[in-house]
N, C-alpha and C positions, 0 to 999 in steps of 0.2 A: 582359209586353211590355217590352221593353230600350229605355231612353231614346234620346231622338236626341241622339247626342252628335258630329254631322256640324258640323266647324269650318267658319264661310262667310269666304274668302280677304278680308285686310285692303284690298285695293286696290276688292273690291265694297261694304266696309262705306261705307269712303271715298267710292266715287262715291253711295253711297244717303244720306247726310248733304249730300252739295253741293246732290243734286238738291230736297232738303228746304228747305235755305237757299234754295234759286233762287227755292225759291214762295213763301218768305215777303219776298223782296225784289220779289219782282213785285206780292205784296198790299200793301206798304210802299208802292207807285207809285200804284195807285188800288184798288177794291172791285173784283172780276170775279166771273164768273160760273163754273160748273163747265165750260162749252165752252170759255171766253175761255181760263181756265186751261191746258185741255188742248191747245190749238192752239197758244198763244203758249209753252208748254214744251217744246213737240215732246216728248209722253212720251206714255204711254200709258194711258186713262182708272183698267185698277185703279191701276197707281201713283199716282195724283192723288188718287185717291179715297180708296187706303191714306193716304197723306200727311195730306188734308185729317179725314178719321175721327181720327187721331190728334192730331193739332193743337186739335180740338174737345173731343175729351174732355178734353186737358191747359189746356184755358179759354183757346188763344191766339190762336183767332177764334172770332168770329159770322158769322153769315149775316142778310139783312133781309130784308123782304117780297119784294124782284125777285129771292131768288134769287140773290144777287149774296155773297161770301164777302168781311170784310175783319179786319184785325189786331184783335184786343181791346186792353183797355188793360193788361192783363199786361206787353205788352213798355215800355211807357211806367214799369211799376214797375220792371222789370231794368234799363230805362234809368238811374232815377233812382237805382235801388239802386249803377251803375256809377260813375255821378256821386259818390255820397255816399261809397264807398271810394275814388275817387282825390283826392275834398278831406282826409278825413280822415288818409291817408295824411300829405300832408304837413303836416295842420295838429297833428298829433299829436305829430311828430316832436322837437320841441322842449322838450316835456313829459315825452317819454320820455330826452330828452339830462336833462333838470335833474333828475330823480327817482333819476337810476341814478348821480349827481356826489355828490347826497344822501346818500342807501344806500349807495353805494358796490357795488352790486350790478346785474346786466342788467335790462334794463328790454326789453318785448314786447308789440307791438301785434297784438292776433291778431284774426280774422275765423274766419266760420263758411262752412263747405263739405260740404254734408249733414252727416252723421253723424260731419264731424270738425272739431278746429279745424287753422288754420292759420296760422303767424303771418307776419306780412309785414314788420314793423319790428322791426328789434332795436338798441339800445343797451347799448355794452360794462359790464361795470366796469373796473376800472382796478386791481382786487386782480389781485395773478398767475394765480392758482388761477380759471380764471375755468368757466362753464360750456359744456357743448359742445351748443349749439341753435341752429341758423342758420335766417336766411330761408327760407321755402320748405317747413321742415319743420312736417309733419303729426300730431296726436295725436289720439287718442279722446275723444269730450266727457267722459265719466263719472268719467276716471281725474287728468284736469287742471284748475287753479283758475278757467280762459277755457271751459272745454267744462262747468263746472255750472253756469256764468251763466248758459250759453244754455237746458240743461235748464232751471234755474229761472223759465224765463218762457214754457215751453211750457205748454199746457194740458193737462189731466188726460188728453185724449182723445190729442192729439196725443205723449204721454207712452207711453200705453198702445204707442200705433205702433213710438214709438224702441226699447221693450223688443222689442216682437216682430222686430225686423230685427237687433238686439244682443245678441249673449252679454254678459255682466261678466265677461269673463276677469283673472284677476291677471295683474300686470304685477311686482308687488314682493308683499311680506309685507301693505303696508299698503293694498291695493289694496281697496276696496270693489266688492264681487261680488255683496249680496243687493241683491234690487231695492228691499224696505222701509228694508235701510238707507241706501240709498241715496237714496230719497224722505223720509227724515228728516233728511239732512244739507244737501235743496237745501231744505225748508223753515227752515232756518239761513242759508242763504245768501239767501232770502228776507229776513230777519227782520234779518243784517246789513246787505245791501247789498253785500258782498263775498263770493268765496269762494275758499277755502285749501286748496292742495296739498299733501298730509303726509305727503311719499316713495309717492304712489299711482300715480305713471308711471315716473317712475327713482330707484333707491336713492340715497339722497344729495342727493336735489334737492327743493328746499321753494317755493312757490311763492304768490302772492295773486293775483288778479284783481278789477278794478273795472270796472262797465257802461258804456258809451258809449250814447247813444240819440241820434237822427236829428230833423230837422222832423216827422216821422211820429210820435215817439213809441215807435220800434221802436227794439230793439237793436241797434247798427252794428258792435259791435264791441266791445272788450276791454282795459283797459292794464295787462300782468301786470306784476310785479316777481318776482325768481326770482335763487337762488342756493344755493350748498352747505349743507346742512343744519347743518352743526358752527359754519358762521359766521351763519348767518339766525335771529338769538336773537328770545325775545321785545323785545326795545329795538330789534331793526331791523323788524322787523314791526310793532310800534307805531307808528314812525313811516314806513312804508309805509303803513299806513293811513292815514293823517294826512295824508300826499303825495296817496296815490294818491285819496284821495275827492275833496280840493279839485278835484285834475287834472282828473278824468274829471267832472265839474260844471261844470266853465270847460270844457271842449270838447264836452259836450253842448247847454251855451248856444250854443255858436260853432257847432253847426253845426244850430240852430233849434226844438232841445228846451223845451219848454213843461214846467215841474217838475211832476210830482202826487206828488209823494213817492218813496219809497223804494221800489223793483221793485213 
């Protein structure tokens, strides 16, 4: 049997995502019913039905004894997850200006976006030769020093998952590609509290990252420090560490982290 490889036109994807949102801003209004739904949407019961089936399985409503369908508290975590990256954002910023004046090297606030990081704040250095990684851009968790934080505080199970959706492809010579060694290096990253990029994304480029964690106690986020490999010795890595721990300890107080130690 030959796959369906039938492309559905972008402009229907489009209207089938608003009609999604519509019903989750009407369940935002008050609790309804499967009729209430269907009348006040002007749609048509499979589409509501497809809608609400999917919505359910992904835990972002309940339904109560009358029948009646309303928002779970999932959107109340994406809410506060949104919240906690636009405080962090700029409470970060200033940490990331005084670390990179230090080192003399860029400094990077990066966040997580499924299966990748992404960095959102960058500060320069002020050497010529500087690095070319801008806001906005994107890496694989495995291969950079912000993307084995986040492996390193996944669970074994949830581990299992990342491997089966990801290859370890190289990216450089120094790129870690087996899965076990890979699970020995974030138990490292465990045991420091940091973790180190050693030319595994781009030739040339060395990198550190340290944890941020939230009032939740989860991980918010990332403050790498990053720079050419010929000038990122051990004495400016020493004292990135030294920076980047105090840092990311004063900004996980600030934004209502309770300590139990080290990852």
């Amino acid at each position: 049997m030959k796959p369906n490889t039938e492309v559905i036109p972008f402009a229907e994807v489009l209207k089938t995502v608003e009609k999604a949102f519509k019903l989750v801003e009407m369940l935002a209004e008050k609790p309804m019913t499967f009729t209430e739904m269907v009348s006040k949407a002007k749609s048509n019961k499979a589409t509501i039905h497809r809608f609400l089936s999917t919505f359910d399985q992904l835990g972002y409503i309940t339904k109560d004894h009358q029948e009646k369908y309303y928002l779970s508290q999932q959107w109340l975590q994406i809410a506060q997850k949104a919240s906690d990256n636009l405080d962090l954002n700029s409470i970060a910023r200033p940490y990331l200006q005084s670390i990179a004046e230090k080192v003399n090297e860029s400094t990077f606030l990066a966040q997580f976006v499924g299966d990748q990081v992404l960095y959102v704040e960058k500060m320069e250095s002020q050497s010529a030769a500087r690095i070319v990684l801008g806001v906005g851009k994107h890496a694989p968790l495995y291969c950079v020093a912000s993307g084995k934080l986040y492996l390193a505080h996944l669970t074994e199970k949830q581990l299992d998952s990342y491997f089966l959706r990801n290859k370890l492809e190289a990216h450089t010579e120094n790129t870690i590609t087996s899965r076990t060694q890979l699970i020995v290096e974030l138990e490292k990253v465990r045991k420091n509290g940091y973790a180190i990029d050693r030319e595994e994304w781009e030739k040339g480029l060395k990198g550190i990252a340290f944890p941020i964690y939230n009032a939740r106690n989860e991980l918010a986020g990332a403050l790498c420090v990053a720079g050419l490999s010929y000038r990122f010795d051990d004495e400016v890595m020493e004292k990135a560490i030294i920076l980047g721990k105090h840092a990311t300890k004063d900004l996980s107080l600030r934004l209502g982290f309770i300590n139990k130690g080290e990852l």
